[in-house]
PDB file with one MODEL, atoms N, CA, C and O in Angstrom:
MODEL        1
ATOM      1  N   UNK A   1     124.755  97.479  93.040  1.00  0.00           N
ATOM      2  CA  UNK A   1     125.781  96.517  92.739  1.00  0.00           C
ATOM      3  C   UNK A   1     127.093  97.219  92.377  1.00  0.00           C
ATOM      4  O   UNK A   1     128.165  96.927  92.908  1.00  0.00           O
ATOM      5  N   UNK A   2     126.936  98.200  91.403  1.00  0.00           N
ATOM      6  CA  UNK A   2     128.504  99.187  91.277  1.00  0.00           C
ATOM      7  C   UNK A   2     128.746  99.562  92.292  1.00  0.00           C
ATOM      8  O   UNK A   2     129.696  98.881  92.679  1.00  0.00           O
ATOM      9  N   UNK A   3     128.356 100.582  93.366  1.00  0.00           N
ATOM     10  CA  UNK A   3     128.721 100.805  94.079  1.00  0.00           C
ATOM     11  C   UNK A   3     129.186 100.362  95.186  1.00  0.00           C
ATOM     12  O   UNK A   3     130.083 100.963  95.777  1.00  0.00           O
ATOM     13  N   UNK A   4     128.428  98.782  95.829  1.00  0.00           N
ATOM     14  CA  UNK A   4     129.272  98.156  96.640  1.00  0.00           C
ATOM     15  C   UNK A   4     129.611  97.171  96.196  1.00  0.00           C
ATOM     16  O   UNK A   4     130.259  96.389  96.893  1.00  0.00           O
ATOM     17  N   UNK A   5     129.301  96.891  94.941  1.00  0.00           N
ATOM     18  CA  UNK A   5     131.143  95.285  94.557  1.00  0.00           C
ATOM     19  C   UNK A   5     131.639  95.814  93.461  1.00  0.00           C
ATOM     20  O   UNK A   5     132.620  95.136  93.154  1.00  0.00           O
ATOM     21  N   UNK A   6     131.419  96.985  92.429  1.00  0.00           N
ATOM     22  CA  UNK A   6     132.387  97.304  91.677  1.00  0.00           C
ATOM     23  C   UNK A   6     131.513  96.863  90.118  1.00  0.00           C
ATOM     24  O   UNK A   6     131.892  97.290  89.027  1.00  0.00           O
ATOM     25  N   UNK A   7     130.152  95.827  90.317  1.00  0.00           N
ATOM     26  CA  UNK A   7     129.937  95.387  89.472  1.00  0.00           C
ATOM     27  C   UNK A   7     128.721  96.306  88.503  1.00  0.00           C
ATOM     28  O   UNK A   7     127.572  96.527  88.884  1.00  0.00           O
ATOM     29  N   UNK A   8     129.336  96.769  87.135  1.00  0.00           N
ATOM     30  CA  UNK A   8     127.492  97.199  86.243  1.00  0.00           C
ATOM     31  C   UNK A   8     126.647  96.195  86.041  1.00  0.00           C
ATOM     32  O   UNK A   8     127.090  95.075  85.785  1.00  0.00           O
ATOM     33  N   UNK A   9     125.555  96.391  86.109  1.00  0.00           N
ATOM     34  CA  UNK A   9     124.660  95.835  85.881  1.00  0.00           C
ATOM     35  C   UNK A   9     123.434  96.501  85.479  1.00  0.00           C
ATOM     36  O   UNK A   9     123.148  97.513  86.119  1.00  0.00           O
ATOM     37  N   UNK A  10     122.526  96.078  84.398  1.00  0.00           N
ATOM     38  CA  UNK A  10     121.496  97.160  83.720  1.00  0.00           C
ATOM     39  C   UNK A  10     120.391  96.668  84.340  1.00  0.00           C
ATOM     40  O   UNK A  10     120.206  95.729  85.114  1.00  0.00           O
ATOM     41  N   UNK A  11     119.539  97.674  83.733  1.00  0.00           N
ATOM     42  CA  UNK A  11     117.676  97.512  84.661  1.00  0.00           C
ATOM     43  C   UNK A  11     117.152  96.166  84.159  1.00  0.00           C
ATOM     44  O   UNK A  11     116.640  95.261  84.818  1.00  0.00           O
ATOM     45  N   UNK A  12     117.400  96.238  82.814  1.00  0.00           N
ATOM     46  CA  UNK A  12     116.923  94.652  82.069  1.00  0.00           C
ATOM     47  C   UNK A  12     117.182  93.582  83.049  1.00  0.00           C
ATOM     48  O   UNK A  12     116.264  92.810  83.326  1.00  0.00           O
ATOM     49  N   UNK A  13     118.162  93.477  83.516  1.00  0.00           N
ATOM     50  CA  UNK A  13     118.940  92.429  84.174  1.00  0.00           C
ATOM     51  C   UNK A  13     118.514  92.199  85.525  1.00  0.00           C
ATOM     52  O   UNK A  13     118.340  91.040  85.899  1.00  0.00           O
ATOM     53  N   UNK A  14     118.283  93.394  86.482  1.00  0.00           N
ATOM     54  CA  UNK A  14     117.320  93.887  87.418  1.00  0.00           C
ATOM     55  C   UNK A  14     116.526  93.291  87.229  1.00  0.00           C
ATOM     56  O   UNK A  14     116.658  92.097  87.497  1.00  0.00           O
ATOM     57  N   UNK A  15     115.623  93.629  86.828  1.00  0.00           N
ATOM     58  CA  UNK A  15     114.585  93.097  86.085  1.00  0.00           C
ATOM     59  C   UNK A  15     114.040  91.688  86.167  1.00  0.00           C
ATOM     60  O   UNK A  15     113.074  91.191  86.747  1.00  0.00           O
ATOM     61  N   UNK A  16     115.046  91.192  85.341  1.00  0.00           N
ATOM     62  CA  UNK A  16     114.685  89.448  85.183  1.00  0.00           C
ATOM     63  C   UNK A  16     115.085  88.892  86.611  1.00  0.00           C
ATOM     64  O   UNK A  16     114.385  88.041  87.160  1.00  0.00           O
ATOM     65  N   UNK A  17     116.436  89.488  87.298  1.00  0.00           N
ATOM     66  CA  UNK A  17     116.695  88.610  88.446  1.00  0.00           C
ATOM     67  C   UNK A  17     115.257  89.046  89.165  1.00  0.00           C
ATOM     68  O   UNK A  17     114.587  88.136  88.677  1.00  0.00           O
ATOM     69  N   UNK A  18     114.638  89.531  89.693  1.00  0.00           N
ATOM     70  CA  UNK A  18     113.309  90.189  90.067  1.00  0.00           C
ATOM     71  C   UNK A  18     112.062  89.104  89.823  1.00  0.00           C
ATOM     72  O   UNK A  18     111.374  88.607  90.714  1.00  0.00           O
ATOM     73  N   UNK A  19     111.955  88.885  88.507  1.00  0.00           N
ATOM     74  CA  UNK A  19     111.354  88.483  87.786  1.00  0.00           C
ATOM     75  C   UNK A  19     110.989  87.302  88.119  1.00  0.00           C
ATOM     76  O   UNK A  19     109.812  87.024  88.352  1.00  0.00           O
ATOM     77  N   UNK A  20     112.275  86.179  88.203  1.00  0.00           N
ATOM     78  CA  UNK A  20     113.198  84.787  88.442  1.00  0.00           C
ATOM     79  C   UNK A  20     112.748  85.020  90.288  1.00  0.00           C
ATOM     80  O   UNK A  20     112.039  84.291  90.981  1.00  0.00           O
ATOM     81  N   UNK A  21     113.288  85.975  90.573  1.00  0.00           N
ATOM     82  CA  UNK A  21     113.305  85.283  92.111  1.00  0.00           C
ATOM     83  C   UNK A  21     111.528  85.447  92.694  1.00  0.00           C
ATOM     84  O   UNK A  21     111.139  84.698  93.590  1.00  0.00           O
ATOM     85  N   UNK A  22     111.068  85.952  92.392  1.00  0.00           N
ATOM     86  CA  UNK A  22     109.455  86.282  92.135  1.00  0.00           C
ATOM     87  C   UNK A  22     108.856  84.781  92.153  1.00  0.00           C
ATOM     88  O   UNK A  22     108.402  84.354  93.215  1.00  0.00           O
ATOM     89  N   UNK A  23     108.848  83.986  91.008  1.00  0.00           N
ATOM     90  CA  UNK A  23     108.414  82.799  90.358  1.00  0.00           C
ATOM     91  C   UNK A  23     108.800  81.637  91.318  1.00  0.00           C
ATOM     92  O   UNK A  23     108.241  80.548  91.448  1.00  0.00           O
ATOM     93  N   UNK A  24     109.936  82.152  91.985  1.00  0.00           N
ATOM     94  CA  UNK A  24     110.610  80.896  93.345  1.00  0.00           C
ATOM     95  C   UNK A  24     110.123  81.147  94.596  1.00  0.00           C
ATOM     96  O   UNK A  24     110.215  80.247  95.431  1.00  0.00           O
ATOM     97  N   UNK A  25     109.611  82.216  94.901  1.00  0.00           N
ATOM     98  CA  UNK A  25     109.535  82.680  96.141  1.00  0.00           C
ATOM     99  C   UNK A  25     107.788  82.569  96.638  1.00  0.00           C
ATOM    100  O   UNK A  25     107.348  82.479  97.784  1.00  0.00           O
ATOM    101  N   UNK A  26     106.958  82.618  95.205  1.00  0.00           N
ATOM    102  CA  UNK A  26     105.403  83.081  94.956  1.00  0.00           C
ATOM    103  C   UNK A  26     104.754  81.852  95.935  1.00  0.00           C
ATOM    104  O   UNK A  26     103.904  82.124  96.784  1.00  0.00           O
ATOM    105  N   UNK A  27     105.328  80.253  95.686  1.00  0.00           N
ATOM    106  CA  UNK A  27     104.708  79.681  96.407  1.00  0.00           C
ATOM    107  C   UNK A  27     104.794  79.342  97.594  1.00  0.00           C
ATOM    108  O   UNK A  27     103.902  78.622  98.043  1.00  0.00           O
ATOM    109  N   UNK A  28     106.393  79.951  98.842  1.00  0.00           N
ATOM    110  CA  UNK A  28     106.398  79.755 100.069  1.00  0.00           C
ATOM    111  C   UNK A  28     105.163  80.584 100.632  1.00  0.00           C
ATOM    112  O   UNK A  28     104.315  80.194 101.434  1.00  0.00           O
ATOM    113  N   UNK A  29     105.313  82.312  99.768  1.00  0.00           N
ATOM    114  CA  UNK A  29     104.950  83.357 100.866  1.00  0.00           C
ATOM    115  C   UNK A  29     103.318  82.924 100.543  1.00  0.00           C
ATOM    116  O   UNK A  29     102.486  83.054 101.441  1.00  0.00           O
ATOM    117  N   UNK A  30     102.927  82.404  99.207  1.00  0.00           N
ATOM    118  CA  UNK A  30     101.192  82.139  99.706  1.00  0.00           C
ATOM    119  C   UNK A  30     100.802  80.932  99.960  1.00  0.00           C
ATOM    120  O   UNK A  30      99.680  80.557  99.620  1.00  0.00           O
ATOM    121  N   UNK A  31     101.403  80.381 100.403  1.00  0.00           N
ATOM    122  CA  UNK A  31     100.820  79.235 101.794  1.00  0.00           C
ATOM    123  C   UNK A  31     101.243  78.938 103.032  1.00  0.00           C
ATOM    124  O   UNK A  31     101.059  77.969 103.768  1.00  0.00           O
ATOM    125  N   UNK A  32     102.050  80.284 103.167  1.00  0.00           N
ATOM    126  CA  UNK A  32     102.580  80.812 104.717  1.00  0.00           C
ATOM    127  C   UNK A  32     101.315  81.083 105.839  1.00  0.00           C
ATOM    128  O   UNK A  32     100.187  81.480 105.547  1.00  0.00           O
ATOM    129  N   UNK A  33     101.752  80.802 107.009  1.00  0.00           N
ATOM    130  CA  UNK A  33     100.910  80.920 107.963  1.00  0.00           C
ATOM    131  C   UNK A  33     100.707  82.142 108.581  1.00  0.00           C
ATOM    132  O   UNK A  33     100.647  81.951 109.796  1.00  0.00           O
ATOM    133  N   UNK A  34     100.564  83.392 108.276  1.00  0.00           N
ATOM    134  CA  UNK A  34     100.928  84.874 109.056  1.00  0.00           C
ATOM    135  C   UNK A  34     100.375  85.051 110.025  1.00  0.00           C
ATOM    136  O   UNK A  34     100.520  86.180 110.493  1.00  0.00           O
ATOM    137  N   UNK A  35      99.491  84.078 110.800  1.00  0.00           N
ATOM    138  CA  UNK A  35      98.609  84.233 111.974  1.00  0.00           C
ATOM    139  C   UNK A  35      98.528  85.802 112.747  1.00  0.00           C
ATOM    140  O   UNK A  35      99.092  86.395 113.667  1.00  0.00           O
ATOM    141  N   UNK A  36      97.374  86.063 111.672  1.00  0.00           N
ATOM    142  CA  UNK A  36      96.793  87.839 111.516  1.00  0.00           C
ATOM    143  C   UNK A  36      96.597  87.767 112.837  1.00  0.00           C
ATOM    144  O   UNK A  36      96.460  86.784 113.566  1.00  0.00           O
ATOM    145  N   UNK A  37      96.597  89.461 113.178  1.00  0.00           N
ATOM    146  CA  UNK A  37      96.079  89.805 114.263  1.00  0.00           C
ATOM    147  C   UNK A  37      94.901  90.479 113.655  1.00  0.00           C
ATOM    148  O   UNK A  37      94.633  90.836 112.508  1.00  0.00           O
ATOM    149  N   UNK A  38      94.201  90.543 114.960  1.00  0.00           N
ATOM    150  CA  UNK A  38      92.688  91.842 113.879  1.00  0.00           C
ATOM    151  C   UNK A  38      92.498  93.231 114.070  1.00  0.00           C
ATOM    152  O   UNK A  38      91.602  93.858 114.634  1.00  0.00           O
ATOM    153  N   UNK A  39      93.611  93.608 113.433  1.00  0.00           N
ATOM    154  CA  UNK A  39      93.755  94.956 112.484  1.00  0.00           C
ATOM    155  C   UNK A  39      94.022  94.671 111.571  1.00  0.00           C
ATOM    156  O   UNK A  39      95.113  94.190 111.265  1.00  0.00           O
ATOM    157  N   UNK A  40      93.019  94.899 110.791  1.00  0.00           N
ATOM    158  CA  UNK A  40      93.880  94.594 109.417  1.00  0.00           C
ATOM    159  C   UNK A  40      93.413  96.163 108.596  1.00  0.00           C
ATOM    160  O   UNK A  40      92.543  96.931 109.007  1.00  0.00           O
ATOM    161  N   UNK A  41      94.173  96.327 107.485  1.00  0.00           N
ATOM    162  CA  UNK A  41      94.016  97.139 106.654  1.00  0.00           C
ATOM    163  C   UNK A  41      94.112  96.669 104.967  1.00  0.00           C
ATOM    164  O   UNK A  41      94.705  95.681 104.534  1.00  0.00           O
ATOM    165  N   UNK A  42      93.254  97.807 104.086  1.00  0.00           N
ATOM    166  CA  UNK A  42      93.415  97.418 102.734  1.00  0.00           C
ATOM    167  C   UNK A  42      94.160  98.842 101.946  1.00  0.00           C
ATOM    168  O   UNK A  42      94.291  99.907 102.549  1.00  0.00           O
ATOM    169  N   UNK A  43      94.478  98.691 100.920  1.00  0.00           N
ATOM    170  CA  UNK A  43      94.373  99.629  99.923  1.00  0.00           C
ATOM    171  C   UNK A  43      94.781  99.182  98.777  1.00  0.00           C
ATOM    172  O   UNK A  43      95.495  98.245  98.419  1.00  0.00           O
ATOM    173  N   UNK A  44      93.884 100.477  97.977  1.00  0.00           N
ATOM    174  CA  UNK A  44      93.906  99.877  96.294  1.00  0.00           C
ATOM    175  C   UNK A  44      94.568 100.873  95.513  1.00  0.00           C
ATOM    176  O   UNK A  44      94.467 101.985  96.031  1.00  0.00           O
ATOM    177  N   UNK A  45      95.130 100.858  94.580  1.00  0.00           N
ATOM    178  CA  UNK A  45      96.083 101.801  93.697  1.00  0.00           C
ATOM    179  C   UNK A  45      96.116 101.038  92.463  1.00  0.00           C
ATOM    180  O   UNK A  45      95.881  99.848  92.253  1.00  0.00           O
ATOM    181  N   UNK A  46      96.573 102.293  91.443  1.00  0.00           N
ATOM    182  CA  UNK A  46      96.975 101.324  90.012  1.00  0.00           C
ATOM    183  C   UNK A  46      98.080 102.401  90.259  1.00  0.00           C
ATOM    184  O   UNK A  46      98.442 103.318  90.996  1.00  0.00           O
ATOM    185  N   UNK A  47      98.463 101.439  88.798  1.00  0.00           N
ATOM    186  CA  UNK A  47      99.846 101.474  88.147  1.00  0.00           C
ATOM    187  C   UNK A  47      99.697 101.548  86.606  1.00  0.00           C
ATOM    188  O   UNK A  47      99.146 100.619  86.016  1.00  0.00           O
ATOM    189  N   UNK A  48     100.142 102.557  85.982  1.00  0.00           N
ATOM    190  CA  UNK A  48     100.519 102.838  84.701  1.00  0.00           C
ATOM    191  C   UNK A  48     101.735 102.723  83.952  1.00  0.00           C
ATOM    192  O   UNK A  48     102.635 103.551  84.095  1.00  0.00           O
ATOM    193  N   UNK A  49     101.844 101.545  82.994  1.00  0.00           N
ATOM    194  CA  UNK A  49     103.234 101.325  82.172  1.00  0.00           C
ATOM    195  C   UNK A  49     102.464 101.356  80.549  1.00  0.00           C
ATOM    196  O   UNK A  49     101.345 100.945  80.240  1.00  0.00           O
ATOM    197  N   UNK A  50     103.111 101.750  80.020  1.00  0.00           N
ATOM    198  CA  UNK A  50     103.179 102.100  78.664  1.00  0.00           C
ATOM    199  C   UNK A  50     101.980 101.867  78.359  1.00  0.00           C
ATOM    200  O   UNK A  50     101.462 100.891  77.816  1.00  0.00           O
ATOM    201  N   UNK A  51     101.325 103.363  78.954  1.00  0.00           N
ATOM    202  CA  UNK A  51      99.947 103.598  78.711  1.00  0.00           C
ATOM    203  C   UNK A  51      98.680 102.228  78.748  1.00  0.00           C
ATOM    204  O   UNK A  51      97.748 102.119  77.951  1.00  0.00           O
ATOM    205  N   UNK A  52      98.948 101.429  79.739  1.00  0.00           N
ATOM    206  CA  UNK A  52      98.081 100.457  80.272  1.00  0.00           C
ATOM    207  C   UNK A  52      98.175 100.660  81.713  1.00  0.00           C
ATOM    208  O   UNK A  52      99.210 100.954  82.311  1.00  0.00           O
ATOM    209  N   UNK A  53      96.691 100.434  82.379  1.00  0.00           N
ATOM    210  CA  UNK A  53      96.572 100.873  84.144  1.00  0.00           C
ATOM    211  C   UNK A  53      96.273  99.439  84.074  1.00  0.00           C
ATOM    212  O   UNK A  53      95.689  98.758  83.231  1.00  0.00           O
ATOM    213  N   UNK A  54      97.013  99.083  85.548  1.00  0.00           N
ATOM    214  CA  UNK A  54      96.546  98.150  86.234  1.00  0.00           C
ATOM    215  C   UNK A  54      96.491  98.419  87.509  1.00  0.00           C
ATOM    216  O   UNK A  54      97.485  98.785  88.136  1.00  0.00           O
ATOM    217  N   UNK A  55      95.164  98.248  88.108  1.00  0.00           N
ATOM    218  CA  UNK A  55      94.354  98.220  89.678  1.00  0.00           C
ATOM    219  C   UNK A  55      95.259  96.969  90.249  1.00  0.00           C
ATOM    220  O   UNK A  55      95.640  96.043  89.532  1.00  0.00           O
ATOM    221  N   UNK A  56      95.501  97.071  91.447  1.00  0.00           N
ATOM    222  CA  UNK A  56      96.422  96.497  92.847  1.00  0.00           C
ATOM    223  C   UNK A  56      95.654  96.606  93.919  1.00  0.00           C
ATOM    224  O   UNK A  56      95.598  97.666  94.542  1.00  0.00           O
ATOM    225  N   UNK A  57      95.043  95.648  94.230  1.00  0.00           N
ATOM    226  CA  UNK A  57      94.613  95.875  95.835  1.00  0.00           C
ATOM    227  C   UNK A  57      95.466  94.777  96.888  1.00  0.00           C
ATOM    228  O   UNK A  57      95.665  93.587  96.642  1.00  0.00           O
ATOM    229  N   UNK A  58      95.893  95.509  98.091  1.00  0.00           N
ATOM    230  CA  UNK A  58      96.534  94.872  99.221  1.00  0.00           C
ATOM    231  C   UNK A  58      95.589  95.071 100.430  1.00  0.00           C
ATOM    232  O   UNK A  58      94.933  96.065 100.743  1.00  0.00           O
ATOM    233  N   UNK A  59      95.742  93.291 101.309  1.00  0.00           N
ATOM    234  CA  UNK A  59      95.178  93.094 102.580  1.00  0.00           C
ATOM    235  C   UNK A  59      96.366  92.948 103.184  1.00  0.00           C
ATOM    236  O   UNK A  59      97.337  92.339 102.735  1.00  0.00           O
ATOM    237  N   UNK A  60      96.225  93.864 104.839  1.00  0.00           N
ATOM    238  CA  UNK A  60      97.499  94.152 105.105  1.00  0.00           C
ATOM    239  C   UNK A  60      97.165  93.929 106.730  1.00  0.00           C
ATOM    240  O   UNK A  60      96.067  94.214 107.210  1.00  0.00           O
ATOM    241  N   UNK A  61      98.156  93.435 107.423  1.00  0.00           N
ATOM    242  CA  UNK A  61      97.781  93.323 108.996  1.00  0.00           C
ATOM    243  C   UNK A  61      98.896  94.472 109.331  1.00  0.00           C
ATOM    244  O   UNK A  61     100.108  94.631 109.185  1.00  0.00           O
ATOM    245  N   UNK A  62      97.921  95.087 109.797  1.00  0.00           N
ATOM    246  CA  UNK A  62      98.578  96.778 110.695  1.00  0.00           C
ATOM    247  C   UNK A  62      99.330  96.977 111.720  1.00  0.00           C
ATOM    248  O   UNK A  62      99.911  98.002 112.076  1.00  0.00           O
ATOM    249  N   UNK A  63      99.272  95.326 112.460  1.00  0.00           N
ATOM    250  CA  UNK A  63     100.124  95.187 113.546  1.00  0.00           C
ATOM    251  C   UNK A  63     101.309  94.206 113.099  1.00  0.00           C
ATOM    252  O   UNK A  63     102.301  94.562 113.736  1.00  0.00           O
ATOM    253  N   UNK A  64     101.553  93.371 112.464  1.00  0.00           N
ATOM    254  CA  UNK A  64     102.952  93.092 111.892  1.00  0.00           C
ATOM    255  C   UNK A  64     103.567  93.308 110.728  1.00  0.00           C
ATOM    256  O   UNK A  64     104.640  92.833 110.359  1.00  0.00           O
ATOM    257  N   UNK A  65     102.562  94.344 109.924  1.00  0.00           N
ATOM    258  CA  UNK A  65     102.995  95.008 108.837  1.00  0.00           C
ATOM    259  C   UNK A  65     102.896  93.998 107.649  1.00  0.00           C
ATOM    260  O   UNK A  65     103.472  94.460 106.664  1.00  0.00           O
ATOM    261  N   UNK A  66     102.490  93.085 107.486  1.00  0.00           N
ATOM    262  CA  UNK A  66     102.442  91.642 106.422  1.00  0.00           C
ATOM    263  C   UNK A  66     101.109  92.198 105.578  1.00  0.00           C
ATOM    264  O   UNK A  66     100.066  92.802 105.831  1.00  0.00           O
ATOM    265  N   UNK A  67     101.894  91.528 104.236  1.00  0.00           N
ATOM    266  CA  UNK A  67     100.596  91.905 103.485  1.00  0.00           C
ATOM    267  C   UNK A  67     100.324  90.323 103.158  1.00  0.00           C
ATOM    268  O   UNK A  67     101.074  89.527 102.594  1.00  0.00           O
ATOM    269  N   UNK A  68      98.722  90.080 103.811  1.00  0.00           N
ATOM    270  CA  UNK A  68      97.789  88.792 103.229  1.00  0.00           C
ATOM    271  C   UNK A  68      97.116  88.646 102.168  1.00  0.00           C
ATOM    272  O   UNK A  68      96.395  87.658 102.023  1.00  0.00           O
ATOM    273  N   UNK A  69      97.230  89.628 101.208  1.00  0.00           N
ATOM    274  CA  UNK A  69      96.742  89.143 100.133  1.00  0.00           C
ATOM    275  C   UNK A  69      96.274  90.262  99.530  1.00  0.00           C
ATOM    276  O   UNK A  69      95.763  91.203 100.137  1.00  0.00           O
ATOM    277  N   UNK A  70      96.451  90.186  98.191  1.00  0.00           N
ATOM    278  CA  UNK A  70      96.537  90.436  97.364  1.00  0.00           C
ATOM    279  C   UNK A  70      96.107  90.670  95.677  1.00  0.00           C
ATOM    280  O   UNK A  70      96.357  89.606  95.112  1.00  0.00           O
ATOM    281  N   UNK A  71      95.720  91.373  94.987  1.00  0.00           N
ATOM    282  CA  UNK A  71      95.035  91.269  93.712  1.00  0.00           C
ATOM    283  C   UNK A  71      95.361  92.195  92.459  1.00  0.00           C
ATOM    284  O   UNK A  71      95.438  93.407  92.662  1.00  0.00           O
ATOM    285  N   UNK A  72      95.522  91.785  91.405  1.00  0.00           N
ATOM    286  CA  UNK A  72      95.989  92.308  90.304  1.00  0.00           C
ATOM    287  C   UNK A  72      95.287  92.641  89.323  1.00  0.00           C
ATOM    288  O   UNK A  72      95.420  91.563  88.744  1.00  0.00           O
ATOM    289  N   UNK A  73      94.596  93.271  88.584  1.00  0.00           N
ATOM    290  CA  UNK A  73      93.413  93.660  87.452  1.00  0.00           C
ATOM    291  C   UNK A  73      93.669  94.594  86.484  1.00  0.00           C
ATOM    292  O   UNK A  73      94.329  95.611  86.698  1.00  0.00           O
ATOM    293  N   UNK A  74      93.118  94.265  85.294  1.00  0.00           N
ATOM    294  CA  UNK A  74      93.216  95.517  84.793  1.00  0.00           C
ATOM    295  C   UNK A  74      91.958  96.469  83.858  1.00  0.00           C
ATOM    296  O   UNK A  74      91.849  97.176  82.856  1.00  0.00           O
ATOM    297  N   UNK A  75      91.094  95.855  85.087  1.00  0.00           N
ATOM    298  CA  UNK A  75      89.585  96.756  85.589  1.00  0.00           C
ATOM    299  C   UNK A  75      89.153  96.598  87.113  1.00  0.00           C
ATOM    300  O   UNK A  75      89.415  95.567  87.733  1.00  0.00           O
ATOM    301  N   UNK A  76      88.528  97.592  87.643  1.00  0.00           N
ATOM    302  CA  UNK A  76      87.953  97.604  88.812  1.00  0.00           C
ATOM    303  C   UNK A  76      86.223  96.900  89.256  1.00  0.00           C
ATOM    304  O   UNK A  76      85.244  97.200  89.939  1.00  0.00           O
ATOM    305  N   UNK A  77      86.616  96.012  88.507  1.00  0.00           N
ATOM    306  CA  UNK A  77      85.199  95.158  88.848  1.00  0.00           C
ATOM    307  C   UNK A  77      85.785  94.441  89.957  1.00  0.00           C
ATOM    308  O   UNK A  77      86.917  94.231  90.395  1.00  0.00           O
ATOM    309  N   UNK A  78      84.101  94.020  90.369  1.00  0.00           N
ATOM    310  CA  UNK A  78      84.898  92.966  91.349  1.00  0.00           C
ATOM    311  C   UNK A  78      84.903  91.289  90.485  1.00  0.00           C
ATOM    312  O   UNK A  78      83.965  91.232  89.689  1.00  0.00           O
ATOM    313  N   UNK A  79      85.750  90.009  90.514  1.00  0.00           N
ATOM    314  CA  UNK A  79      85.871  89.397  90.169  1.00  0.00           C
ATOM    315  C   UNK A  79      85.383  88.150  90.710  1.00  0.00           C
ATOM    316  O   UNK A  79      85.593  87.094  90.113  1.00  0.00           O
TER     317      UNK A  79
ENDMDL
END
């Protein structure tokens, strides 16, 4: 934003707009139609913030690059 309109803006702020546009957007993209092809791919990763892991797994179609879904935990059981 500084650099191409001149404007500061902090991570906090980042952040929430992120946050905000997240909460508006959550219910087009999961009841979208992505009509998979069959390749699909997965992978799982965590993420560490202030010393808490959370496990991420993504279903991903390999031929239009879309991720179908998705999961958030913060254990690796299955649920």
């Amino acid at each position: 934003m500084r650099e191409v309109h001149g404007v500061k803006i902090s991570h906090t702020q980042i952040a929430n707009y992120a946050t905000t546009a997240s909460y508006c957007i959550k219910p087009f993209v999961d009841s979208f139609d992505y009509k998979p092809t069959h390749y699909l791919a997965a992978d799982e990763t965590y993420t560490k913030v202030k010393n808490s892991k959370r496990y991420v797994w993504f279903i991903m179609d390999a031929i239009k690059k879309s991720i179908l879904g998705y999961r958030s935990s913060d254990s690796r059981d299955v649920g």
